[in-house]
C-alpha positions in Angstrom: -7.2 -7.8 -24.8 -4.0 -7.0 -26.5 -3.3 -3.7 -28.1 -3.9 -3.0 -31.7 -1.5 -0.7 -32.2 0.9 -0.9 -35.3 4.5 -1.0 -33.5 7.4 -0.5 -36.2 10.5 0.1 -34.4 12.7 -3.5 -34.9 13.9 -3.4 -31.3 9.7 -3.8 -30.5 9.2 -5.6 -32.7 11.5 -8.5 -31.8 11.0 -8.1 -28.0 7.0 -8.5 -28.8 7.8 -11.5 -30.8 10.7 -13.3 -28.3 8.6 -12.4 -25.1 5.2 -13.5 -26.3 2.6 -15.9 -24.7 2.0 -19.3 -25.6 -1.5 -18.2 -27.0 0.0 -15.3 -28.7 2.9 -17.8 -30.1 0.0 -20.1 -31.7 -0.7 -17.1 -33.9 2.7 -17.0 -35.3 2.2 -20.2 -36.5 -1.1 -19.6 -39.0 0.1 -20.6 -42.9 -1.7 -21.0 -46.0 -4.5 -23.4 -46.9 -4.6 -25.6 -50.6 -6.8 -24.3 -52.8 -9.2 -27.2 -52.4 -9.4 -26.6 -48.7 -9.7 -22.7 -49.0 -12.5 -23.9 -51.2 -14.3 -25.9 -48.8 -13.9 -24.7 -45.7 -13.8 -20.9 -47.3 -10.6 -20.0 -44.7 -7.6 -18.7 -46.5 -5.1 -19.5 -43.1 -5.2 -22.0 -40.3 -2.4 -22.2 -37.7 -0.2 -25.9 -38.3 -0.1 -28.5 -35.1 0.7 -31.5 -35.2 -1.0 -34.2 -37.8 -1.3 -31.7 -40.4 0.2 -32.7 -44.0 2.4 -29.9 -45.4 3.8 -29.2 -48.7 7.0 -27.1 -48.4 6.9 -24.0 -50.7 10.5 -22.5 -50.7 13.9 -23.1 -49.8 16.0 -26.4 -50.5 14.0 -28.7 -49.4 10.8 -27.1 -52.1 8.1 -29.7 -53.2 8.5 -32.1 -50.0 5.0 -33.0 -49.0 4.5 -34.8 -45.3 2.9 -34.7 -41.8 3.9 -32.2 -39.0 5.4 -34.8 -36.4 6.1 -31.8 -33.7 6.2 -27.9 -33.1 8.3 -25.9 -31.5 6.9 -22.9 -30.2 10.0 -21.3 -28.6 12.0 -21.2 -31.7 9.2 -21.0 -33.9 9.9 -23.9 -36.0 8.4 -26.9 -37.0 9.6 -30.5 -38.0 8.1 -32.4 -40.7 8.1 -36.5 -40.9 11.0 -38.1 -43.3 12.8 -34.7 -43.5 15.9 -35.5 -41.9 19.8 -34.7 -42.4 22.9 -36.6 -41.7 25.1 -35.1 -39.2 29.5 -35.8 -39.5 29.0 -38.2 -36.5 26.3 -40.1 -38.9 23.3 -39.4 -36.5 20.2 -38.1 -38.7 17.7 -35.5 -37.3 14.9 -33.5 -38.3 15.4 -30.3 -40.1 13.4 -27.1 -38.8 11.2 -25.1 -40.8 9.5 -22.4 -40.7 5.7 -22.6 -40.7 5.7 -19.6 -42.9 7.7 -21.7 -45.7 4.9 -24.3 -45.9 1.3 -24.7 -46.8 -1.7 -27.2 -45.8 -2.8 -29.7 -47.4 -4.7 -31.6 -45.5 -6.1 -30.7 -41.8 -6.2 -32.8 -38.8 -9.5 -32.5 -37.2 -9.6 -34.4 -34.5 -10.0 -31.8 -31.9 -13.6 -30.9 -31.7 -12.2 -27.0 -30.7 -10.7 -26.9 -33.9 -13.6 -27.6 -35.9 -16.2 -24.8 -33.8 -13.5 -22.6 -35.3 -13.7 -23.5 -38.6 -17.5 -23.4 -38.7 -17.3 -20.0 -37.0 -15.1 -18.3 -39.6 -16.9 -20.2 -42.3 -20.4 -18.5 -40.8 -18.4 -15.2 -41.0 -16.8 -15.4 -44.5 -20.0 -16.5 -45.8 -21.7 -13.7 -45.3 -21.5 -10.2 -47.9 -18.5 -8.0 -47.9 -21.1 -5.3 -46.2 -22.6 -7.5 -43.4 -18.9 -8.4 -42.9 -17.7 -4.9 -42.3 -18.8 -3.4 -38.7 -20.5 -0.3 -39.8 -18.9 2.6 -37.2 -21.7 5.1 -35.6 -20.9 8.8 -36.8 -22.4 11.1 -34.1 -24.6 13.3 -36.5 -25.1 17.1 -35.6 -28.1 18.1 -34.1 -30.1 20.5 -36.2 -30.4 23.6 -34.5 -33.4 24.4 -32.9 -34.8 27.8 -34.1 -34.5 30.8 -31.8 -37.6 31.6 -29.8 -39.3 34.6 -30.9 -39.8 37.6 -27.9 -42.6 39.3 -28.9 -42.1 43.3 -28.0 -44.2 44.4 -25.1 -45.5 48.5 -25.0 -44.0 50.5 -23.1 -45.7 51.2 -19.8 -47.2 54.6 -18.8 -45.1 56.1 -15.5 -47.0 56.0 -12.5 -46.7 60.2 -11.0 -45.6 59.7 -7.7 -47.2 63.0 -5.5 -44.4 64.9 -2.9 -46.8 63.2 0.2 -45.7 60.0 -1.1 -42.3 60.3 -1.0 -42.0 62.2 2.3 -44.2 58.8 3.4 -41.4 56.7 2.2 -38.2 58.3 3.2 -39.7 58.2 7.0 -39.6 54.5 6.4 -36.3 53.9 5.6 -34.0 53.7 8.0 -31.8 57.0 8.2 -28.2 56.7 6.9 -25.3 58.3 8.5 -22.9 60.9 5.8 -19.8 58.9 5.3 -17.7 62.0 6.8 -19.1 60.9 10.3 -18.0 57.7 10.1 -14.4 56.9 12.2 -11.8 54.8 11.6 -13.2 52.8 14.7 -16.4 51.9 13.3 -14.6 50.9 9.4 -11.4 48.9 11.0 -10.9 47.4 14.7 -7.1 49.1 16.3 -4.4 46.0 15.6 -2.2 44.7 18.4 0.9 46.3 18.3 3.6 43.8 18.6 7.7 43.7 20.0 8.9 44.2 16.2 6.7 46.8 15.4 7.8 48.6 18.8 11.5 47.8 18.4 11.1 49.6 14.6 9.0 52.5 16.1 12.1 53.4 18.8 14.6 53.1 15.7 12.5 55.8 13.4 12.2 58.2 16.5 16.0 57.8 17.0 17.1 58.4 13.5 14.4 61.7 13.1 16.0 62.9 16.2 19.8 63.0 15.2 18.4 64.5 11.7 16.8 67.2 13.7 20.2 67.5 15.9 22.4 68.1 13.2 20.3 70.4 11.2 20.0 72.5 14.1 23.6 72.7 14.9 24.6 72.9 11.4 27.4 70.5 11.6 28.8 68.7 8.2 28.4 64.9 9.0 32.0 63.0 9.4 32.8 61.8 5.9 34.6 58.6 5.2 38.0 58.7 5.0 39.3 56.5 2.1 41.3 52.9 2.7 44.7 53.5 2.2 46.6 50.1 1.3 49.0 49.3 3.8 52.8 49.3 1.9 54.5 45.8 2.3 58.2 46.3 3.9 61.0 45.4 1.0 62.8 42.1 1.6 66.3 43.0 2.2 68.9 41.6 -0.3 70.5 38.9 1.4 74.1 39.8 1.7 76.7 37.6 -0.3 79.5 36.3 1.8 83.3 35.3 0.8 83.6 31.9 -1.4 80.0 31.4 -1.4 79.5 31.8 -5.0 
């Protein structure tokens, strides 16, 4: 199945209509019936093929009436019998037209297909306006269910609990160590001490010990001289010799 969907950007549009299959093509060829055989067969359009009569409707050639001799379904045309043209060799041939520009007259029904299609849509259009129409499902809300009612219970009476009791029950339980006693070996297992963490351990005990070195001795730490920028020599003039001006 095709989509539905309404496309109107022209660019589509045409590229729908110039890449198309052959049974989308047929489609493209569905025109208006005569009254009498909108009457009868109760079928407003009917695609054109060949051995249909057709009366043209517009253009220059308006009023000619004859049978569809062949389609063409690449170029969307159609040829009609006895409308020809002269060419400026003097060779006649058939003039295209549009099957939008024409309307039937009289149908071919040879082809048993054709005819199960006419029934069919004659079944359908036969039928009321409402049967015709596909009534859609709405999902209707569920009515709400009323809320169940918790009846309120009295309150109940506190058992007294004697002191031989409760001296019965703490023996039962398992005794439970003061959180002071507990060590670090019992909460979280000693990690491996790795090369990086030894190599940064030797580096803090270096630095503390300078720091302690020069506080004790008192001694102002070397300050940074300044960058001087180096002076770049003068070019020397270059002397002017006799006669070389």
């Amino acid at each position: 199945m095709q989509s539905t969907e309404r496309v109107t950007k022209p660019s589509k549009q045409r590229r729908m209509l110039h890449q198309a299959t052959d049974h989308v093509r047929h489609r493209f060829f569905a025109t208006h019936l005569s009254p009498e055989l909108r009457a009868s067969h109760l079928v407003k359009t009917f695609p054109v093929r060949s051995g249909d009569t057709v009366r043209v409707m517009r253009g220059d050639h308006k009023g000619f009436e004859g049978k569809v001799t062949r389609i063409d379904k690449r170029r969307y045309r159609i040829y009609v019998e006895g409308l020809t043209r002269e060419k400026v060799d003097g060779t006649t041939v058939f003039v295209p037209i549009h099957p939008s520009k024409v309307m039937i007259t009289n149908l071919n029904l040879d082809d048993k297909w054709r005819k199960k299609i006419l029934e069919r849509k004659k079944s359908w259009l036969a039928k009321p306006k409402e049967a015709q129409r596909k009534p859609k499902e709405k999902q209707r809300a569920k009515p709400e269910e009323p809320a169940e009612i918790i009846e309120a219970k009295p309150p109940v009476a506190e058992e007294k609990v004697t002191e031989e009791q409760r001296t019965e029950e703490e023996k039962s339980l398992p005794e439970k160590k003061p959180l002071a006693e507990k060590t670090l070996a019992e909460e979280k297992p000693p990690r491996k001490k790795t090369a990086k963490a030894k190599k940064a351990k030797k580096r803090t005990a270096k630095k503390t010990a300078t720091q302690e070195a020069r506080v004790e001795s008192k001694e102002p730490a070397k300050e940074k001289k300044p960058r001087t920028e180096k002076k770049k020599p003068k070019r020397k003039a270059a002397k002017k010799t006799e006669g070389g001006e």
